[in-house]
C-alpha positions as CSV (number, residue, x, y, z in Angstrom):
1,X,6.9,-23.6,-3.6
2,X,4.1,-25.7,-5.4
3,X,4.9,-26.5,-9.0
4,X,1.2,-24.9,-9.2
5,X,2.0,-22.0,-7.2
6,X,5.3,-21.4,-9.4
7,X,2.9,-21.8,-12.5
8,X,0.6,-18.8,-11.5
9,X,3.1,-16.7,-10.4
10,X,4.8,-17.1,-13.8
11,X,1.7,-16.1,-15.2
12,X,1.0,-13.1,-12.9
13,X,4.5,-11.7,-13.6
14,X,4.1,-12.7,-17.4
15,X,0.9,-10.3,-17.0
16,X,2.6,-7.8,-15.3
17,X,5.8,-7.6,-17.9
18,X,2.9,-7.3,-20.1
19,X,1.1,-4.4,-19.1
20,X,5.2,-2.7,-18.8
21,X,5.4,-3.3,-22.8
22,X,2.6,-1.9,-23.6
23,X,3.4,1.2,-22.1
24,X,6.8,1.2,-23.3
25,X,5.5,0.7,-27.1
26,X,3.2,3.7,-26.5
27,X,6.6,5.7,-25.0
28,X,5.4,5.7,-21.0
29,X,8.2,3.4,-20.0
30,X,9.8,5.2,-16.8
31,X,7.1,8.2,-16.5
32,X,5.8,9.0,-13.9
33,X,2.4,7.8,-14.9
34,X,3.5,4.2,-15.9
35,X,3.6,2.9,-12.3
36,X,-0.3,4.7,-12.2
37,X,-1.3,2.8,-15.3
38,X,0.5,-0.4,-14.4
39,X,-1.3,-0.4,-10.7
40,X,-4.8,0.6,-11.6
41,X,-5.2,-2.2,-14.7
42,X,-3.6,-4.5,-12.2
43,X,-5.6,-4.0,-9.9
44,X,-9.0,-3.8,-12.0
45,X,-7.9,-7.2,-13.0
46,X,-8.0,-8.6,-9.6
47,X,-11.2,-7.0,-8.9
48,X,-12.8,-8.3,-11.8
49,X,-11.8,-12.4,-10.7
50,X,-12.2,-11.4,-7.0
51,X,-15.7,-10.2,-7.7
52,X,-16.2,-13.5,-10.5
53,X,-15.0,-15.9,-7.5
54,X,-17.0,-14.3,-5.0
55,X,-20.6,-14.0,-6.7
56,X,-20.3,-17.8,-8.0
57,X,-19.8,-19.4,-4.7
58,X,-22.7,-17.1,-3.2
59,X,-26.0,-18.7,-1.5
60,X,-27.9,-16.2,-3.2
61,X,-27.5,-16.1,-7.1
62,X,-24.1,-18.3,-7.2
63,X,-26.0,-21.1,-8.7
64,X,-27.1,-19.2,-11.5
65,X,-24.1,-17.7,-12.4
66,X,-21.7,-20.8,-11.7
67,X,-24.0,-22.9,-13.7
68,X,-23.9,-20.7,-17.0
69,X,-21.1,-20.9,-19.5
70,X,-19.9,-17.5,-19.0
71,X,-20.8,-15.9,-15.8
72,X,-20.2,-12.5,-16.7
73,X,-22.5,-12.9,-20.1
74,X,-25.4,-14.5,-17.2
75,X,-24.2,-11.3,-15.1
76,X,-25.3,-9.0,-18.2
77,X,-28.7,-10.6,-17.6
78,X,-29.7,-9.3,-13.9
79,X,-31.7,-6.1,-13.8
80,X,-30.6,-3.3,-11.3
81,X,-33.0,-4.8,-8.8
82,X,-30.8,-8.2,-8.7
83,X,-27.7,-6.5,-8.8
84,X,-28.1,-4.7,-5.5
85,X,-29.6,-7.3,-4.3
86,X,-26.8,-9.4,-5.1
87,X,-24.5,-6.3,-3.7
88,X,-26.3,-6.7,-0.2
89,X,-24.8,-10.0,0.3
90,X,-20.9,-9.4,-1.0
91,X,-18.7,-9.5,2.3
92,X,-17.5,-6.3,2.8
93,X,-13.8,-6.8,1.5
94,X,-15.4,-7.6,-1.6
95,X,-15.2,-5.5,-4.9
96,X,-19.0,-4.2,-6.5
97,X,-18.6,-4.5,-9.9
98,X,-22.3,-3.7,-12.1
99,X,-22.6,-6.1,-15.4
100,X,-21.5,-3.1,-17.9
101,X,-18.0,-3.3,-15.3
102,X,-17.0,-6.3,-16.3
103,X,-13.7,-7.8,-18.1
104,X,-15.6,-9.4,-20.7
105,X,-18.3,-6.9,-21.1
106,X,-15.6,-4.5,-21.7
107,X,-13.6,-6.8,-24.3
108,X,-16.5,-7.0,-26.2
109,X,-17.1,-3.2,-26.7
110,X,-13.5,-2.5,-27.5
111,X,-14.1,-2.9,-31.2
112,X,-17.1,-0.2,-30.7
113,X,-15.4,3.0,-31.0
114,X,-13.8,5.8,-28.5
115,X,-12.9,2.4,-26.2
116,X,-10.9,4.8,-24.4
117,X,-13.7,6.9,-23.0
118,X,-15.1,3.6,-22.3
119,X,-12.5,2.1,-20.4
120,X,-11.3,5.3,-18.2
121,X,-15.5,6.2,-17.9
122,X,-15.6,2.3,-16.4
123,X,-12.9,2.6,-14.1
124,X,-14.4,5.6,-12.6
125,X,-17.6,4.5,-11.6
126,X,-16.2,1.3,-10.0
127,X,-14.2,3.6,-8.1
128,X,-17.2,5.5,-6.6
129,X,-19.2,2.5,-6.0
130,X,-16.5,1.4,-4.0
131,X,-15.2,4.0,-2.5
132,X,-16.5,4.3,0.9
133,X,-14.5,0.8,1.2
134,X,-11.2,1.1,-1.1
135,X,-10.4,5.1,-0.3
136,X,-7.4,6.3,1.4
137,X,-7.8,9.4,2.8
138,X,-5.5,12.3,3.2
139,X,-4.8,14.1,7.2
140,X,-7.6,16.4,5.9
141,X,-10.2,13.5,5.2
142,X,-10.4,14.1,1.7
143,X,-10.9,10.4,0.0
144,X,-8.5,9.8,-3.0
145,X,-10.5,7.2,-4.9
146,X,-9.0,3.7,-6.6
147,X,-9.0,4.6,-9.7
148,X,-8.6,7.4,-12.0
149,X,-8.6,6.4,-15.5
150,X,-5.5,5.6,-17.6
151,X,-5.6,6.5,-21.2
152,X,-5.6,10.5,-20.4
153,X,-1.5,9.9,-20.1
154,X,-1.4,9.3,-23.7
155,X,-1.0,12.4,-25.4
156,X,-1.4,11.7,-29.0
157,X,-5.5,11.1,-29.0
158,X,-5.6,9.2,-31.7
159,X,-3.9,5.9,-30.3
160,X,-5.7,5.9,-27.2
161,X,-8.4,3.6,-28.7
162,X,-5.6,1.6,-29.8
163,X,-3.4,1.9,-26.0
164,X,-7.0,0.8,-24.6
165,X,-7.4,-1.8,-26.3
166,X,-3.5,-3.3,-26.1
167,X,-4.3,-3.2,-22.3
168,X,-7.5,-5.2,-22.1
169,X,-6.1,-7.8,-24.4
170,X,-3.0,-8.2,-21.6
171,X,-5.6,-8.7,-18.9
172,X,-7.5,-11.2,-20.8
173,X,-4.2,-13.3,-21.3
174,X,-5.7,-15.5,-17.5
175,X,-7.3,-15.8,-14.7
176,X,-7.1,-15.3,-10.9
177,X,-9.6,-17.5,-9.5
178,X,-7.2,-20.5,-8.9
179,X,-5.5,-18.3,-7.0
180,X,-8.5,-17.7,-4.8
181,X,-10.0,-20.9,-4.8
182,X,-5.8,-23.1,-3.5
183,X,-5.2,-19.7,-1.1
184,X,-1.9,-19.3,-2.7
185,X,0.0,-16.9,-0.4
186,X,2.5,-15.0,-2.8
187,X,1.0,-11.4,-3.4
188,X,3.5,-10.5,-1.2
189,X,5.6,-11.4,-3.6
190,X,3.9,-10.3,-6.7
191,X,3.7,-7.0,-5.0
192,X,7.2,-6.3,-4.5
193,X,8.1,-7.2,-8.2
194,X,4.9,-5.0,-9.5
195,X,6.3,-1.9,-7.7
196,X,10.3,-2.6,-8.7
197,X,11.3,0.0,-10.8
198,X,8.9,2.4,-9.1
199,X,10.0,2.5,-5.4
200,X,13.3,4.1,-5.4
201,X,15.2,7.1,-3.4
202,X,15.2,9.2,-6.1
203,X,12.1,10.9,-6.1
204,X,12.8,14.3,-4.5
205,X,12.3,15.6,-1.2
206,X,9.6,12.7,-0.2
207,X,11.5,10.3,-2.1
208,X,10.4,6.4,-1.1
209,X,13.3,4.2,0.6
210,X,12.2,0.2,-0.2
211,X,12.5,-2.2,3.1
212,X,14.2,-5.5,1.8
213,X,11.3,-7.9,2.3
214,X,14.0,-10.1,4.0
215,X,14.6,-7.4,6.5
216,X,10.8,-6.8,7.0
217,X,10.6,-10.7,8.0
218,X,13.3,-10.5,10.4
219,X,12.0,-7.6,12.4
220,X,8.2,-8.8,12.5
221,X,9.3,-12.5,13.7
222,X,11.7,-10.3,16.5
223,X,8.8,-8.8,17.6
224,X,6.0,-11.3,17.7
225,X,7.8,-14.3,17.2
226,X,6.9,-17.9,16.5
227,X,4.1,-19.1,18.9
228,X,2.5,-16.2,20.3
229,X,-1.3,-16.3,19.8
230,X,-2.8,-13.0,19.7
231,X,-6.3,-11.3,18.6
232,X,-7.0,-8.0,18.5
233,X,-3.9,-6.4,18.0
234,X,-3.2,-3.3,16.3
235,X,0.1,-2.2,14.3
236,X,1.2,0.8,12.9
237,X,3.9,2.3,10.9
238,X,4.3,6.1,11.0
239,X,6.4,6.2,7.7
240,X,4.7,3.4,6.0
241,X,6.0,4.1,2.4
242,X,4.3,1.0,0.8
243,X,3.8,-1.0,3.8
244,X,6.8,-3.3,3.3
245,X,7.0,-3.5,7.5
246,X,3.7,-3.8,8.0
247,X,2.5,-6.3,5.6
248,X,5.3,-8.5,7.5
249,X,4.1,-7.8,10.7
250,X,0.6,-9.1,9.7
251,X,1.7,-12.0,8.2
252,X,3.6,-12.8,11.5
253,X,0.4,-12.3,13.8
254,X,-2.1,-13.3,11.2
255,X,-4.2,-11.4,8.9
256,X,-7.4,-11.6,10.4
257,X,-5.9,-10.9,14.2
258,X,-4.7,-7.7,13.8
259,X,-5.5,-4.2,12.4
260,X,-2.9,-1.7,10.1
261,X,-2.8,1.7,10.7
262,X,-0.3,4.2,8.5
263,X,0.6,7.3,7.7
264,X,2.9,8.5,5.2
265,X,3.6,12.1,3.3
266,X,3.8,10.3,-0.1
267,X,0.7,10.1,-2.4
268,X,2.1,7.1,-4.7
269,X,3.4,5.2,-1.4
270,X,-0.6,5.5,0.1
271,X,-1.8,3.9,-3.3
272,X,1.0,1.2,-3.4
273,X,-0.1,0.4,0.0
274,X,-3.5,0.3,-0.7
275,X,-2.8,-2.4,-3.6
276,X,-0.6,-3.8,-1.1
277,X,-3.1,-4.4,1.6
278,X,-5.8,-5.4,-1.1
279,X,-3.9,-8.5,-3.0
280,X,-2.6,-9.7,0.8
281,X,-6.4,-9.8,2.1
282,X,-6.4,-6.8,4.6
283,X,-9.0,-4.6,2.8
284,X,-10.8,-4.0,6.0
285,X,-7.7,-2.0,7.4
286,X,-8.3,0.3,4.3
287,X,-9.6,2.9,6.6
288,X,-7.1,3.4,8.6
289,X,-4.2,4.5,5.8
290,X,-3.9,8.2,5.8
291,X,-1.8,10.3,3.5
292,X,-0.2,13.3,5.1
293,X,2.7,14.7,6.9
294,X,2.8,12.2,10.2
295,X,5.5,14.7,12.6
296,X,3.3,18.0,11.7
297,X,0.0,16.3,11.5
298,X,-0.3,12.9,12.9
299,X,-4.0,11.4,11.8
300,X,-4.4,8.6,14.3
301,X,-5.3,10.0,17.8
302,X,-7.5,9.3,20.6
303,X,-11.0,11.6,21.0
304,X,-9.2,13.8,23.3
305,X,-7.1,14.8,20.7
306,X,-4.0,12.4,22.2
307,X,-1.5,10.4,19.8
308,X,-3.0,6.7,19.5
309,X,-1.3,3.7,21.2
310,X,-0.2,0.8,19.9
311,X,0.6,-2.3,20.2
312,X,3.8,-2.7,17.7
313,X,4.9,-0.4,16.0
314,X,7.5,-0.4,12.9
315,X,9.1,2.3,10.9
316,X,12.3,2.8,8.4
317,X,11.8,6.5,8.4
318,X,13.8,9.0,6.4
319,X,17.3,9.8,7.9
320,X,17.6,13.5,6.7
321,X,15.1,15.4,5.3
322,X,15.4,19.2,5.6
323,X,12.3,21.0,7.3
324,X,13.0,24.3,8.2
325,X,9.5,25.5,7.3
326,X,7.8,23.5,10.2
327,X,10.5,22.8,12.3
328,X,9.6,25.8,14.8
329,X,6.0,24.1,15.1
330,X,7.4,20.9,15.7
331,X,9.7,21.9,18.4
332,X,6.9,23.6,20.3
333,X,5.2,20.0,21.1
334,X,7.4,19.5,23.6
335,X,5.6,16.3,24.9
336,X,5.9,14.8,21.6
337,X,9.4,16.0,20.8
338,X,10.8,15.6,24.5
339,X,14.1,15.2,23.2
340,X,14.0,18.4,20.7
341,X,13.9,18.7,16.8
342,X,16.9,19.4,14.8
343,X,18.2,22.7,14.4
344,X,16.8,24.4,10.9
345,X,19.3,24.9,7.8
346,X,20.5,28.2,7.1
347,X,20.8,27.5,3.6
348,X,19.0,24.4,1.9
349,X,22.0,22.3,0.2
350,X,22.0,19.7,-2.5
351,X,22.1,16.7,0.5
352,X,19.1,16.9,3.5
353,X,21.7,17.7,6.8
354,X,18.5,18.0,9.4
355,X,18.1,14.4,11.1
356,X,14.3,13.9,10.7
357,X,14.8,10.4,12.0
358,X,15.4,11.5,15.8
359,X,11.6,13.4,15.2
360,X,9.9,9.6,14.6
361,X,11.9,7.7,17.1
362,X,10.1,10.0,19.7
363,X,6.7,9.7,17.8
364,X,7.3,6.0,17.8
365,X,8.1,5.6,21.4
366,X,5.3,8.1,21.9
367,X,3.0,5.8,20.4
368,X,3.7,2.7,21.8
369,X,1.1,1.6,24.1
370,X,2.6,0.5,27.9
371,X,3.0,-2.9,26.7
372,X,3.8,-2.5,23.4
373,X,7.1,-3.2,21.4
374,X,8.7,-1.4,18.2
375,X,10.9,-1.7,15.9
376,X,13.1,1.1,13.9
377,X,15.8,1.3,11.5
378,X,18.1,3.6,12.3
379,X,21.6,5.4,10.9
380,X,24.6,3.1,12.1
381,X,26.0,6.5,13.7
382,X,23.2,6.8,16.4
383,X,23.8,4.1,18.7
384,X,27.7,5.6,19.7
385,X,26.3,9.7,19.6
386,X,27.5,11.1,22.6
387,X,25.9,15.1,22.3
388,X,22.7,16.6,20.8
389,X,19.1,15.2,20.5
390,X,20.5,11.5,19.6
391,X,22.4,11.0,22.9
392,X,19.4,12.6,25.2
393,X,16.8,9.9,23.2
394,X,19.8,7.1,23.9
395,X,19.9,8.2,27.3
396,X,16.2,8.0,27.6
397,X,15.5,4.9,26.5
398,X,18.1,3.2,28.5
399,X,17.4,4.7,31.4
400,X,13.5,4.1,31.2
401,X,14.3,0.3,30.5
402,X,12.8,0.9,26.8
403,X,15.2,-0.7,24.4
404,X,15.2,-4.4,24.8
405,X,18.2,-4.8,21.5
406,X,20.7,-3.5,18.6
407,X,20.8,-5.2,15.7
408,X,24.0,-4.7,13.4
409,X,22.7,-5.4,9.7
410,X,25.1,-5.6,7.2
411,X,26.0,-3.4,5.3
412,X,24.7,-2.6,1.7
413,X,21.5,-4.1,2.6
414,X,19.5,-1.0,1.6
415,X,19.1,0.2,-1.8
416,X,21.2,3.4,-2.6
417,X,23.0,3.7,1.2
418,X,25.5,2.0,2.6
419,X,24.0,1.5,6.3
């Protein structure tokens, strides 16, 4: 790595250990809303540069603003005609942000009073000027927008002003345009450390399972490999979490020859994967994340109401997960679930016993297109089952000349199992 590259990482982490301080002075460490808080000023940080970068290099109106001593403070000039003017010629993976939305607008009002309302009223409104491009929607199309405020988690009023204020001053501490201008390619990184201590197995019944990175790299180069030159290509991952597989998959093909598509039940995995796709330059595939339960109501299909095809497909789905209140409707679709569905529990127990993992290796084989290839991670104990729904998808698959490999990983390479 770059002696550059190390320096802005630093930084970015520095920025990031920052914004975890902060809410551990104001007693969020380890909520549940610190990873929302830490994500969503994050990420209104990298708008803000992304947006600065952009507009200063544009043919229209980046002279002006590249030539002033403060673009943002030449920003506060344009009148609403120049600004959607302006807005008509941003690319399309490129934030909006209106003058009153900037960084340094909003520094200088933090000394104003009620900063809070401010801030969380700011956040909003980028988040519905941009939402038809930055949404993620839910298996029933409704559109859960970027942002959502922040300073509402703090309960005691009074030090809101002063939590708001704490936070600009982090995001003020650099800036990301280097970053943009050399093409440093580490967000991959910087993602994966943002969302550590957030992205565990302990989160209850939809609890997130984290894909080493390292075992993410090693699937997508299995699958494309080294050489191959391809355009058009579409990848999806049923049980995307926060796109660990697929952000791997892309950077194996190449970002701009290849579409993502996802599903996953989790509402904080579908916003980490939004970020996720953002910082690693695949904004345009924002459309195609859904949130929702993929076995009981898959979101990508074909106008006929078909699953959708692919051509690679990657999951690390949930081993166990007990269902018994849609198993019967699962085990209807006997064209999905050719195989069958686990029987339901009589009694739910302190450990899931119902192997929800068989259910997406026959929605991943379904949704392989003819010449498509997949990869899934699965329990050590299904490659030698010899009775029940894992030995008639083994037998399947090896009859049908589907499986090309097994691969034995060590063991301990996944956080909180031994497989």
């Amino acid at each position: 790595m770059k002696q550059d590259t190390q320096a802005i990482e630093a930084k970015t982490i520095g920025l990031i250990d920052s914004l975890r301080t902060t809410c551990g002075d104001y007693g969020l460490a380890g909520g549940g809303s610190e990873y929302k808080i830490i994500t969503e000023m994050f990420l209104y940080k990298f708008f803000n540069d992304k947006f600065g970068y952009e507009v200063k290099r544009m043919p229209i109106y980046g002279e002006r603003l590249s030539n002033a001593e403060k673009w943002d403070a030449e920003y506060d000039k344009f009148d609403e005609e120049e600004v959607e003017d302006l807005f008509s010629y941003l690319p399309g993976s490129v934030p909006k942000m209106k003058p009153h939305h900037t960084l340094s607008h909003l520094y200088n009002a933090s000394t104003q009073g009620d900063f809070s309302t401010l801030l969380d009223a700011t956040l909003v409104e980028i988040a519905s000027l941009n939402e038809d491009t930055f949404s993620v929607l839910t298996s029933g199309n409704s559109k859960v927008k970027i942002f959502n405020g922040v300073t509402n988690f703090i309960t005691d009023v009074h030090k809101r002003d002063q939590f708001a204020i704490a936070m600009m001053k982090n995001l003020a501490s650099f800036n990301f345009e280097d970053v943009f201008a050399e093409k440093y390619d580490f967000f991959s990184r910087i993602f994966q450390y943002l969302i550590k201590d957030y992205n565990n197995a302990g989160g209850g019944k939809y609890a997130e399972y984290y894909t080493p990175r390292e075992i993410a790299t090693v699937m997508a180069r299995l699958l494309v490999g080294d050489d191959a030159q391809l355009r058009g290509v579409s990848c999806y991952d049923p049980s995307a979490g926060t796109g660990t597989l697929l952000l791997a998959l892309a950077h194996q093909i190449g970002e701009d020859r290849c579409s993502i598509y996802s599903q996953d039940i989790s509402e904080k995995s579908s916003e980490m994967l939004r970020l996720n796709l953002i910082l690693n330059g695949l904004s345009e595939s924002l459309p195609n994340i859904r949130q929702g339960n993929t076995l009981l109501e898959p979101a990508h299909k074909e106008a006929n109401g078909t699953i959708k095809k692919f051509d690679y497909v990657v999951s690390n789905p949930p081993f166990k997960l007990d269902f018994p209140e849609y198993r019967d409707t699962l085990a209807a679709d006997g064209i999905r679930f050719w195989a069958g569905v686990p029987n339901a529990v009589k009694q739910i127990k302190p450990k899931p016993t119902m192997a929800i993992y068989t259910c997406f290796i026959q929605h991943v084989l379904n949704s392989l297109s003819s010449r498509g290839k997949g990869a899934i991670v699965v329990p050590t104990g299904f490659i030698t089952a010899k009775s029940g729904i894992e030995n008639k998808i083994l037998h399947r698959i090896v009859d049908e000349q589907w499986v090309y490999g097994v691969i034995s990983m060590p063991s301990n390479v996944f956080a909180d199992t031994g497989t």
